[in-house]
C-alpha positions in Angstrom: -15.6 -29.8 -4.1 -16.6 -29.8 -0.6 -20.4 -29.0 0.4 -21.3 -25.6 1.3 -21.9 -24.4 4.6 -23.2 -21.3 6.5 -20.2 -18.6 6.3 -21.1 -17.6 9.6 -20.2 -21.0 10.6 -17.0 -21.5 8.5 -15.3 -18.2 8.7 -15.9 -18.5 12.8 -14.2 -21.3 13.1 -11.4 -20.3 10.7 -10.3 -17.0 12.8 -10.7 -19.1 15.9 -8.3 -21.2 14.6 -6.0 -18.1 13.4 -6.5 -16.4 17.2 -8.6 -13.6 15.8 -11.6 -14.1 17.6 -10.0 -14.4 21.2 -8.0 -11.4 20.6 -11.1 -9.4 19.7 -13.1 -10.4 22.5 -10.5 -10.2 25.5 -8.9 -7.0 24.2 -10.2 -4.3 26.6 -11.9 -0.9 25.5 -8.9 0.7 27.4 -6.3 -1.1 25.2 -7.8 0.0 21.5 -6.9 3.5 22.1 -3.5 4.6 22.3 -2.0 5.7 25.5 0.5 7.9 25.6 2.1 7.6 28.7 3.2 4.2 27.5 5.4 6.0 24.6 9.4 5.8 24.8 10.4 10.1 24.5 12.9 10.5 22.1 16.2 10.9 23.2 19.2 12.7 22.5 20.6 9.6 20.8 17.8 9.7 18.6 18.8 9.1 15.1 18.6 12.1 12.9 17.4 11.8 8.8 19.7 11.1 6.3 19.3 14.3 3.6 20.6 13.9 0.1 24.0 14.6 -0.6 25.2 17.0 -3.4 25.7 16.5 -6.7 21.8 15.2 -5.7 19.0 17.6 -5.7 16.7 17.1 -2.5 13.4 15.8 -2.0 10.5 18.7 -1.0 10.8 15.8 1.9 13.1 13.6 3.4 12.5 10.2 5.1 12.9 10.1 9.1 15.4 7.3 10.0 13.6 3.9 10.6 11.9 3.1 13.7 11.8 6.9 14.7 7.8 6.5 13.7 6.5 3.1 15.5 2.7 2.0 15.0 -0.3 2.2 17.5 -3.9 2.4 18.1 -5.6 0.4 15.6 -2.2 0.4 12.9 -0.6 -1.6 15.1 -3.5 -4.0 15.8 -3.5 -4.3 12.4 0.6 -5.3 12.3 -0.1 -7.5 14.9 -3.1 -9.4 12.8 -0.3 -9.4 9.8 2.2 -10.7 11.9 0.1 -13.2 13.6 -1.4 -15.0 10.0 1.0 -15.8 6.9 3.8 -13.1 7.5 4.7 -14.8 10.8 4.6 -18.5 10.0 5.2 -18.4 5.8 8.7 -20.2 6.2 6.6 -22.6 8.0 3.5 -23.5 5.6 5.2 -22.3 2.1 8.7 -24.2 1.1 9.0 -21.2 -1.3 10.6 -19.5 1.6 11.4 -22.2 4.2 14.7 -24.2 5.2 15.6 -25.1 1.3 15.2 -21.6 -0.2 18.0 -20.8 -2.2 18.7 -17.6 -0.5 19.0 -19.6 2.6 21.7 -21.5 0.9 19.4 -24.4 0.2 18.8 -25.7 -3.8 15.3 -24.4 -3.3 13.1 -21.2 -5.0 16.4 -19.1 -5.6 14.6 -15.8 -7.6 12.7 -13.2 -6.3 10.7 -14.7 -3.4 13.1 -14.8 -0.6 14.1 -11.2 -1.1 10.2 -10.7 -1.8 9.3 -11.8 2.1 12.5 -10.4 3.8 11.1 -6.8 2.0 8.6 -7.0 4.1 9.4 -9.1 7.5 12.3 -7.0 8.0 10.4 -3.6 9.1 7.4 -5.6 10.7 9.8 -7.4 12.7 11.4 -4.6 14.2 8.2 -1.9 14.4 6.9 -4.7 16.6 10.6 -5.0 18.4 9.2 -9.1 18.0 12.6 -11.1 18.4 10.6 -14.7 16.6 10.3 -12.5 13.1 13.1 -10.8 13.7 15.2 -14.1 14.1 13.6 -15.5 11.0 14.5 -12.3 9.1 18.0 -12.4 10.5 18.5 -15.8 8.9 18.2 -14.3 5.4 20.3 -11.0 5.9 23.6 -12.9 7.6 23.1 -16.0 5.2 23.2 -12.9 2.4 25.9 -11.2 3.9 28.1 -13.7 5.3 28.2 -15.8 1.2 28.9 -12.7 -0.6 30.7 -14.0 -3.8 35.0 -12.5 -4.0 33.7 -10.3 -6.8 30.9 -8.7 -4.6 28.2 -10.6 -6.4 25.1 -11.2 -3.7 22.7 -13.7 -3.3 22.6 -17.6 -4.4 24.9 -18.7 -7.5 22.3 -20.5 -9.4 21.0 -17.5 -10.6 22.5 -14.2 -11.9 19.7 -12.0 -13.1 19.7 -8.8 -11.5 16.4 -8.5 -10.6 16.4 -10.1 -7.2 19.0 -9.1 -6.5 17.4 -5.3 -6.7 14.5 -6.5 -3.9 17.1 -7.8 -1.2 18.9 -4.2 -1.7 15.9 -3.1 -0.1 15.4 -5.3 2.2 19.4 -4.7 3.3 19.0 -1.3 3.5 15.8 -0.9 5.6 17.9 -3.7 8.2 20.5 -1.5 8.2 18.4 1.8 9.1 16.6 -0.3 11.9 20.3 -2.5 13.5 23.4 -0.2 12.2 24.6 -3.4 11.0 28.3 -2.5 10.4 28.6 -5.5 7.7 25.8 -3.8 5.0 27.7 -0.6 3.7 30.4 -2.6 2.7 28.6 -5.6 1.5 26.2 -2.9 -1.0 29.7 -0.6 -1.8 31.5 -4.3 -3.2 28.4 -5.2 -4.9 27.1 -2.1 -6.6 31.7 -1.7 -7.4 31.3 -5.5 -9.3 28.0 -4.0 -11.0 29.0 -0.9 -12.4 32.1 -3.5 -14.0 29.4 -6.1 -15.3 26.7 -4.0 -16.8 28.6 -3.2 -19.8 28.7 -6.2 -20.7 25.4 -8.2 -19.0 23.1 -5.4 -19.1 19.8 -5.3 -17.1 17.3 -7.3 -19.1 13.4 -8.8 -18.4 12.3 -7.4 -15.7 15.2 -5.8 -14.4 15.0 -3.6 -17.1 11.6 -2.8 -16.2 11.9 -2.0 -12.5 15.8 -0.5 -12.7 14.0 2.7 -10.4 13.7 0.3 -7.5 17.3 -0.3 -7.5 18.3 3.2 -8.3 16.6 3.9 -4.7 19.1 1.7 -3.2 22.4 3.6 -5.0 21.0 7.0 -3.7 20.8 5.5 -0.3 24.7 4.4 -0.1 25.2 7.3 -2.0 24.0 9.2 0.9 25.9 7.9 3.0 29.3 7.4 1.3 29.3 9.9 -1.4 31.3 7.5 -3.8 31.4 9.2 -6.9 30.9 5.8 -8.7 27.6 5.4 -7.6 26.3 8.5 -9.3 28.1 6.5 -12.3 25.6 3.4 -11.9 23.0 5.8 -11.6 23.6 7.0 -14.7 24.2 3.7 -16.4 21.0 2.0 -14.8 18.9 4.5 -16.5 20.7 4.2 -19.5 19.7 0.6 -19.5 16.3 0.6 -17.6 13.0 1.2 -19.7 11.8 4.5 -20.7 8.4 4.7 -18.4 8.2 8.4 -18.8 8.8 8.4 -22.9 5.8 5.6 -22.5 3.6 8.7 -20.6 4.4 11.0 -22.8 2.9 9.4 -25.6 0.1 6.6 -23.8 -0.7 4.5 -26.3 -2.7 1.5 -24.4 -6.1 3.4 -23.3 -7.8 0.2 -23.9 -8.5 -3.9 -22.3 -4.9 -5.5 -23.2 -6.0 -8.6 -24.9 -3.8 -12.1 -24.6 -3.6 -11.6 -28.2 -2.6 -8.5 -28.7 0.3 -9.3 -26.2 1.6 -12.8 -28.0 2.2 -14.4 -24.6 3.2 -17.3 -26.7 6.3 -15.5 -28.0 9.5 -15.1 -25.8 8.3 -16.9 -22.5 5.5 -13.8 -22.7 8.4 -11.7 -22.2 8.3 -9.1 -24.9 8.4 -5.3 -24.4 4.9 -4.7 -24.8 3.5 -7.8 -22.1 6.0 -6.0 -19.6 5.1 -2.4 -20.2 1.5 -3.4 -19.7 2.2 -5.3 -16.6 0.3 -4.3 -14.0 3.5 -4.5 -11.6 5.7 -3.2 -13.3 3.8 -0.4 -13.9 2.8 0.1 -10.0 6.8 0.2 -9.7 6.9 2.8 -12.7 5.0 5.7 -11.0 8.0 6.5 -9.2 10.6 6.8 -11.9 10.0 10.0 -12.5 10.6 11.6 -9.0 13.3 9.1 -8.7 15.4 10.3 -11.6 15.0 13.6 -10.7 17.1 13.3 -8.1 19.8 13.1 -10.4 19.0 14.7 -13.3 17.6 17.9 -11.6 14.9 18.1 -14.3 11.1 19.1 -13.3 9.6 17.5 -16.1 10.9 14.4 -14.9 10.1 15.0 -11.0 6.0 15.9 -12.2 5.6 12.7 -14.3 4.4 11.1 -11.8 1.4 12.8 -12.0 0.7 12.4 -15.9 1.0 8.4 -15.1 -1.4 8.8 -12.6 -3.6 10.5 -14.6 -3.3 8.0 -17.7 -4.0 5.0 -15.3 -6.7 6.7 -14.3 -8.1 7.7 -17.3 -8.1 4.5 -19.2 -7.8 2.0 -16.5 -8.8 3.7 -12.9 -10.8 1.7 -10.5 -12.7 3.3 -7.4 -10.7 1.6 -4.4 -7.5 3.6 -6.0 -5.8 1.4 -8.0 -6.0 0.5 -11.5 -7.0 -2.4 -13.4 -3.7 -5.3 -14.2 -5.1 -9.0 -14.3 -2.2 -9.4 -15.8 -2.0 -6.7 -17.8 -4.0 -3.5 -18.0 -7.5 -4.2 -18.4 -9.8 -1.0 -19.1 -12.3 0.6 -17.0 -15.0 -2.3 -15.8 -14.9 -2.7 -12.3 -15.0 -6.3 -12.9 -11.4 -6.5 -13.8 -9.3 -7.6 -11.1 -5.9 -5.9 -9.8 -3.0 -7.8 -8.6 -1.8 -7.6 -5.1 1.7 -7.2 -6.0 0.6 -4.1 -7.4 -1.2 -3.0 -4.7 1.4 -2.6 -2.4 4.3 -1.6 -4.8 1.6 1.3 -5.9 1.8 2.1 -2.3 5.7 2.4 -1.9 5.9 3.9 -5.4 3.6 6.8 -4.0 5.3 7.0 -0.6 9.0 7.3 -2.2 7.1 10.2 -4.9 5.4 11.7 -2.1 8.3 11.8 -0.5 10.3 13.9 -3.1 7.4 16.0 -4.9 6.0 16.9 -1.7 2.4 17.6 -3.5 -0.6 16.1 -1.1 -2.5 14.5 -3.6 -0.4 11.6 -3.7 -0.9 11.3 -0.1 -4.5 11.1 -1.2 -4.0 8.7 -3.4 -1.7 6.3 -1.0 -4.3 6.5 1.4 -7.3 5.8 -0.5 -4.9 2.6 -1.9 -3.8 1.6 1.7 -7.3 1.8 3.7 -9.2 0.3 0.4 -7.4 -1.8 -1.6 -4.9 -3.4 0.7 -6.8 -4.4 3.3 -9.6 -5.7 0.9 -8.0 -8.2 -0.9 -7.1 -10.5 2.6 -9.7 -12.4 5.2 -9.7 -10.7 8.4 -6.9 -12.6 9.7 -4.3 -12.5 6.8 -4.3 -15.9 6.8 -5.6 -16.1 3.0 -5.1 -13.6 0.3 -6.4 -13.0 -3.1 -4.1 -12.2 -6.3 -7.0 -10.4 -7.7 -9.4 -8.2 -6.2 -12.4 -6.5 -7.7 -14.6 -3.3 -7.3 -17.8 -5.6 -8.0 -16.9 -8.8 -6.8 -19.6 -11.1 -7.0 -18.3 -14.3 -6.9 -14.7 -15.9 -5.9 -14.6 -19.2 -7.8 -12.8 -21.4 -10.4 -13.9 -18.9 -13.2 -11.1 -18.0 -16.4 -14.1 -14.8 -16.6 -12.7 -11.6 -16.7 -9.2 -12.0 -16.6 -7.0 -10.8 -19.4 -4.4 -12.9 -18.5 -5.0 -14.7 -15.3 -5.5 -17.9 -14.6 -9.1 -19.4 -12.9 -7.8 -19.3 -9.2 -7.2 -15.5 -9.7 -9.3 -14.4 -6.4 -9.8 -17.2 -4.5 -8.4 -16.6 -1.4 -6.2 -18.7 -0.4 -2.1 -19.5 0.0 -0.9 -18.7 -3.2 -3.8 -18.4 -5.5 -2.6 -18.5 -9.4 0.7 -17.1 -8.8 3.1 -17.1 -5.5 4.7 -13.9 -6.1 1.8 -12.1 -4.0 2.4 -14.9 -1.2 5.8 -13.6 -1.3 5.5 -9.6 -1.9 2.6 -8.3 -0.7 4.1 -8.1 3.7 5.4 -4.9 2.7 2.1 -3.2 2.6 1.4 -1.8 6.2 4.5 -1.8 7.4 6.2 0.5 4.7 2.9 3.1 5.7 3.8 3.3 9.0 7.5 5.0 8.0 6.1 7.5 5.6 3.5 8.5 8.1 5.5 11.6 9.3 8.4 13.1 6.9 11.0 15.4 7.2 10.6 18.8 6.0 14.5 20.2 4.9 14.9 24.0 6.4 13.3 26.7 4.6 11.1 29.7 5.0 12.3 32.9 7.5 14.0 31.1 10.2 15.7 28.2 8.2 14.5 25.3 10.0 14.2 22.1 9.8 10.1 20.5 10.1 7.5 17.9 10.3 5.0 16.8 8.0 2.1 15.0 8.5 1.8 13.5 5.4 -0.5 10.3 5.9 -3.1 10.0 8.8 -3.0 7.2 11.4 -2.4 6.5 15.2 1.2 6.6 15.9 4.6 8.0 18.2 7.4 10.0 16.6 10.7 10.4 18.4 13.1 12.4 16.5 15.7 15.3 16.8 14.5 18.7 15.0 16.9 21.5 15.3 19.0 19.6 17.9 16.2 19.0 20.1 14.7 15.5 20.9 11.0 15.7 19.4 8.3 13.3 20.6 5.2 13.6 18.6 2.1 11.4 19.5 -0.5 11.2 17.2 -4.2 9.8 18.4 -6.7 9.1 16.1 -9.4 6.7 14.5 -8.7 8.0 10.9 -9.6 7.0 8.2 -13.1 5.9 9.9 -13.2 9.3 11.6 -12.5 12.1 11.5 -10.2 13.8 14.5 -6.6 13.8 14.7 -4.9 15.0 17.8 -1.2 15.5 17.7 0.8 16.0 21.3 4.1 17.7 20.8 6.8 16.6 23.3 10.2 18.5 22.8 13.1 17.9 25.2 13.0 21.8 25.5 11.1 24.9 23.8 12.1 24.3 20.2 10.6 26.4 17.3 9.9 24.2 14.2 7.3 24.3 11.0 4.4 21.3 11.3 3.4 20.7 8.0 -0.4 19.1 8.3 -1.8 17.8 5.3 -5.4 19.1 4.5 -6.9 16.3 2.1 -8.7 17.1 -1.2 -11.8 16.3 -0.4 -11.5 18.5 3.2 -13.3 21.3 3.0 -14.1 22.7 5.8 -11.4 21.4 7.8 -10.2 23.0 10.9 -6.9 23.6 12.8 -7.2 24.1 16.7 -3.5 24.9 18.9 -4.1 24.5 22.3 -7.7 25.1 21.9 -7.1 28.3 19.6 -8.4 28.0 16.3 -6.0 28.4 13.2 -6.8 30.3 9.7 -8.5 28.0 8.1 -7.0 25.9 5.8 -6.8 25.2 1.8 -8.3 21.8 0.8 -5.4 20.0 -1.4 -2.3 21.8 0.7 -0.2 21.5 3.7 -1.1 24.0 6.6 1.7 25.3 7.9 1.8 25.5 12.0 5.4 27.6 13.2 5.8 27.7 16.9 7.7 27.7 19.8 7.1 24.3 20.8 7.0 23.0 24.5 5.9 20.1 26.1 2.3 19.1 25.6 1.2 21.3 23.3 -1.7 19.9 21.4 -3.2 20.1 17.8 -6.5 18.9 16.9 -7.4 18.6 13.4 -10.9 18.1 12.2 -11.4 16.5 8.9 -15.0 16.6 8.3 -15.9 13.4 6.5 -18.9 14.1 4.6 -20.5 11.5 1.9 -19.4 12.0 -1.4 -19.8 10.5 -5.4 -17.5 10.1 -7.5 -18.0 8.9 -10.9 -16.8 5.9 -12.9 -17.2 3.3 -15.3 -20.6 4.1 -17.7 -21.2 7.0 -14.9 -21.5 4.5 -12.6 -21.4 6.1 -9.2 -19.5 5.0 -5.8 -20.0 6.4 -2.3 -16.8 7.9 -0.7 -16.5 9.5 2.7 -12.8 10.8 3.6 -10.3 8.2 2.0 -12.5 5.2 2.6 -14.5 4.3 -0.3 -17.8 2.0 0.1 -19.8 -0.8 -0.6 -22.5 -3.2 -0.4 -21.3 -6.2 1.2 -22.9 -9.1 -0.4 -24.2 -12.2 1.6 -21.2 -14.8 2.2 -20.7 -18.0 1.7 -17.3 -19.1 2.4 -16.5 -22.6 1.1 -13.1 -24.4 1.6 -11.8 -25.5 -1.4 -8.4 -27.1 -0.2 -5.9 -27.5 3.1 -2.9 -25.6 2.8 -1.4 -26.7 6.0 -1.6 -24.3 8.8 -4.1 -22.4 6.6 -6.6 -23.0 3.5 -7.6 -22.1 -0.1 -11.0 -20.4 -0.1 -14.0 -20.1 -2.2 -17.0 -17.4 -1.4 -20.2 -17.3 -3.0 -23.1 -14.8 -2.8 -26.0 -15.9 -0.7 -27.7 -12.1 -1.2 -28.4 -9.9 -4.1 -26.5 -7.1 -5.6 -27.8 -5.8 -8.6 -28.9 -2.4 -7.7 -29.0 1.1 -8.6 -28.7 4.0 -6.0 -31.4 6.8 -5.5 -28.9 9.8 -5.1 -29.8 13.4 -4.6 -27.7 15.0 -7.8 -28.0 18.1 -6.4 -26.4 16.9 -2.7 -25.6 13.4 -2.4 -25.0 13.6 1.3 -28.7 14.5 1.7 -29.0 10.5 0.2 -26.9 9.2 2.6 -27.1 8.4 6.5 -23.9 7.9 8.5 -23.5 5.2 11.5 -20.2 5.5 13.7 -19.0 3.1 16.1 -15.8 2.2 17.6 -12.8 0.5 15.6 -12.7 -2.9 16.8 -10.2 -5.2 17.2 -10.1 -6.1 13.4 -10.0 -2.9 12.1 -11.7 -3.8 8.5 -13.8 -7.0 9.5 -17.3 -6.8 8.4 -18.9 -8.0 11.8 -17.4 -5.0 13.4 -17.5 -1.9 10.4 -16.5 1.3 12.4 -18.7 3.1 9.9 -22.0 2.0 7.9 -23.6 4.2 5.4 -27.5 3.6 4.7 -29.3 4.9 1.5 -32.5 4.0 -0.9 -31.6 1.5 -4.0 -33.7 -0.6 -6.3 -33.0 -3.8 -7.9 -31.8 -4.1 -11.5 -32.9 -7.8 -13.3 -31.5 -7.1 -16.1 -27.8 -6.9 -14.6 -26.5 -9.8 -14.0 -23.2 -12.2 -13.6 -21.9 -14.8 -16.2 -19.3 -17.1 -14.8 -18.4 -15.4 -11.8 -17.9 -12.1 -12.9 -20.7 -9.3 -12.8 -21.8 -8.1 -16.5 -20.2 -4.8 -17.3 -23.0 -2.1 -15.6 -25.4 -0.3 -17.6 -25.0 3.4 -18.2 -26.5 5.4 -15.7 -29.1 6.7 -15.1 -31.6 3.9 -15.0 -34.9 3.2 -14.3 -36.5 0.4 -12.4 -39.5 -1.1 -11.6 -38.5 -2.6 -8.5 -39.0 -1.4 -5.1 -37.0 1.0 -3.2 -34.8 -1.2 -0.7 -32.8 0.5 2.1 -29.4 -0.6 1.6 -26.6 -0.4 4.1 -22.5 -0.2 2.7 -19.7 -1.0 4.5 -15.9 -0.1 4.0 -14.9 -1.6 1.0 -12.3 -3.8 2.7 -14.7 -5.3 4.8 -16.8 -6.7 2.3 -15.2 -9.6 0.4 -18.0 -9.8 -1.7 -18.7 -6.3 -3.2 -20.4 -4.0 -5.4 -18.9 -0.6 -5.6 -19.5 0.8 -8.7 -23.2 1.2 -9.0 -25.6 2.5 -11.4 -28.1 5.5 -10.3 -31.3 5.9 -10.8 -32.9 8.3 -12.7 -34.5 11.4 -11.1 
């Protein structure tokens, strides 16, 4: 093991190397707000949004066509980071993915991580427009199109489990939205014609079975656009096959810490029905089902499960960044239990496609308290390293087998592919599948039976669309989630009347709605307001979220300190400590070099009265600690009788507390700034 050093030192010299620091130092004030004179109008080629075809029952929402919603202000810095570490040189540094991969043609990894990568590198490639990841993407899609077997099969012939073959549908059918690529209805209409023949007799099995929703995405989209009876046939017959998620809701029987015993790992390649129902993944991918299906069945049982899984995960397994514990499997309610990446970010398009056709805002809470916590979190500043597991109280990130259920000692390292590559592979999808559900279609209804926007997820951003057969330009300027105003500019080609749907959080009360300069009614907390106008050109909406402190209680009535969707925490002292080369980047170990076992002094009565709030400007890292667009500072004492054991801190004790220790003024950051956290703390007692 290599001697320890300052992290200020180490972690310096590491984002020189990634071109982190240079970018935040010559990147002028003027360029970290949006301007939106640069912004392309929409035109009357615009593409208009695909809305589900009958026998289908539609979405409360629809998706706008990709690339009408492209990133800016501090979301696209923050594309630009992802696109500048791993995402843009992985071929390069991982052979997982590089020249020999077998979906390249080569006789190398021929599974799930070449369709894993291209998931995601397709839509960052083109939200960016940047031809160098767009070329690499390319090679995947025309190797995949132009070796598509005479029976329709896809993908490489050393393997035919269905399962991959279910990520590079995706992947094909985001390319297509972005290129028109002529050759991808075809190559999906021969492939899904030669599956519907096979599945009789080679069902889906492993973890195919598991995650048949994702695939039953991609048969609605060609659906949609061909209206082949057949494919409501394979609809039919992959849920027929696929695993009962909402039968496992209905009746939730694993409330507690899934044990490596309990799941018999040992017994079919840890394969069984009860290791994959309690996989963290596949259960991330199972929150959609519901909504999914009930595009076809029509049922509203089916459409609101969603909600009951959340609630369940929550319940038994909930964390405070938004997610829920899986290191492997579920793994209770201690904040010390890690949760995967590859969860992370399939939560996140689980709740955008449910979002999507529920239409009920608190899953846009939900994906935005995942997406501006937990995703960022679990990566250095410069996406050169990631972790597999993240924690809410994260200590220590070392060669420890403490607390995982299942996980291996490298578990949250950060690093290249720390204990498993299917992260390295899966987790570029993340940001760049936020940036499409950003704005959403809103099918005609109401009086005048017309078509709308929604405003479903906050962040800096242009919209050029068509809305009632006039081009729409929408720009959107805003430091949200770290503050709190959100100014939208409407840009029609001419007067257009149209519903804007803006989503008023849970947590907002007290929000307000200003046209022009004319304040609104005030709106519900938990809805979407409802703005209908005659729109004309540079008409303006300000919404103010008021992001006041807030607790929310967890594990043993632990307490963490929210404000809007970003939750916080005390960033603990960092030692950063290279633990390996990995080529163009580096494994990673960090160790604390500060204390942080401590309770909070919290005013029960009103928590905000605890709390003082310090704005600044998002920098050019939006989550780095150096630069934290928001610090909170309240009172908290030390706890000696907390501690860590192996790397992992000691399950809290039940609040309240007392201590003898002096009152300390502490100061939390966003939780994805701090890579060493607490975030679940114990409160004093009055």
């Amino acid at each position: 093991m290599s001697q320890r050093f300052t992290s200020h030192s180490t972690r310096r010299k590491f984002l020189r190397q990634a071109g982190l620091l240079s970018l935040a130092s010559s990147l002028p004030a003027s360029q970290m707000i949006f301007d939106p004179t640069q912004a392309s109008a929409a035109t009357s080629e615009t593409p208009v949004a695909v809305q589900h075809r009958a026998p289908l029952h539609p979405g409360a929402f629809s998706f706008l066509p990709l690339g009408t919603i492209q990133p800016q202000g501090w979301l696209r810095r923050q594309l630009r980071i992802q696109a500048s570490g791993l995402s843009g040189h992985l071929d390069e540094v991982w052979s997982d993915v590089g020249p020999e991969s077998g979906w390249l043609g080569g006789k190398g990894e021929s599974w799930e991580r070449g369709p894993y990568y291209v998931d995601g590198l397709v839509p960052l490639a083109w939200l960016l427009n940047d031809s160098r990841l767009k070329l690499k993407a390319q090679k995947y899609i025309d190797w995949t199109l132009e070796h598509q077997a005479a029976s329709g099969m896809l993908g490489p012939s050393s393997n035919n489990d269905w399962w991959p073959r279910i990520v590079m549908l995706k992947a094909l059918t985001q390319y297509q939205e972005f290129t028109s690529d002529p050759r991808v209805i075809p190559a999906l209409d021969r492939y899904f014609r030669y599956q519907l023949s096979e599945l009789p007799q080679r069902p889906l099995r492993g973890w195919g079975r598991f995650r048949w929703q994702d695939e039953l995405l991609s048969v609605i989209w060609l659906y949609d656009r061909t209206g082949a009876a057949y494919l409501l046939d394979l609809s039919r017959l992959l849920h027929a096959q696929g695993y009962d998620w909402i039968a496992q809701y209905e009746d939730f029987k694993f409330t507690g810490k899934i044990t490596a015993e309990l799941l018999k790992l040992d017994k079919n390649n840890g394969l069984t029905d009860l290791a994959l129902a309690t996989h963290g993944v596949n259960n991330g991918q199972a929150i959609k089902t519901g909504p999914v299906w009930s595009l076809v069945s029509g049922s509203a049982t089916d459409r609101s499960a969603v909600v009951k899984m959340l609630a369940a995960l929550d319940r038994y397994h909930g964390m405070p960044n938004g997610m829920f514990s899986c290191d492997e499997h579920l793994a209770g309610l201690d904040p010390s239990q890690g949760s995967e990446l590859c969860t992370v970010v399939e939560t996140m398009f689980s709740l955008e496609q449910a979002l999507a056709i529920v239409g009920d805002p608190v899953l846009a809470d939900r994906l935005e308290k995942v997406a501006f916590n937990a995703l960022p979190g679990t990566f250095d500043d410069a996406m050169w390293a990631h972790q597999y597991n993240q924690e809410s109280n994260q200590v220590e990130c070392s060669l420890h087998h403490k607390p995982w259920v299942t996980d291996g000692p490298e578990s949250n390292l950060f690093g290249l592919e720390p204990n498993f590559g299917c992260c390295t592979a899966n987790f570029h999808q993340g940001w760049p599948k936020l940036v499409t559900s950003l704005f959403l279609l809103a099918p005609a209804s109401g009086p005048h039976g017309l078509d709308g926007l929604a405003a479903a997820v906050y962040a800096p951003c242009t919209l050029n669309t068509k809305l009632n057969g006039v081009a729409v330009q929408v720009v959107e300027e805003t430091d949200y989630p770290f503050h709190g105003r959100i100014l939208l500019t409407v840009n029609p080609g001419s007067p257009v009347r149209f519903p804007l749907h803006l989503r008023i959080p849970g947590w907002a009360a007290g929000a307000t709605i200003r046209v022009n300069g004319k304040a609104e009614p005030a709106p519900d907390s938990g809805s979407f307001s409802i703005v209908e106008r005659t729109w004309k050109q540079g008409d303006r909406v300000e919404l103010l979220l008021p992001l006041k402190p807030r607790v929310s209680r967890w594990f043993h009535n632990s307490a963490a300190i929210e404000r809007g969707p970003v939750v916080f925490s005390l960033g603990i002292g960092e030692d950063w400590v290279k633990l390996r080369d990995r080529g163009m980047t580096a494994d990673w170990q960090v160790f604390p070099r500060t204390a942080w076992n401590y309770a909070l002094e919290i005013n029960p009565s009103d928590p905000a009265r605890s709390i003082d709030v310090i704005e600044s400007e998002v920098g050019a890292v939006p989550f780095s600690r150096a630069d934290a667009a928001v610090r909170l500072s309240l009172k908290g004492r030390q706890v000696n009788a907390w501690r860590a054991v192996d790397g992992a801190a000691d399950p809290l004790p039940e609040s309240p507390i007392t201590s003898d220790a002096s009152a300390e003024t502490l100061t939390l950051i966003p939780y994805a700034a701090a890579k060493l956290r607490i975030t679940a703390f114990p409160t004093l007692r009055s």
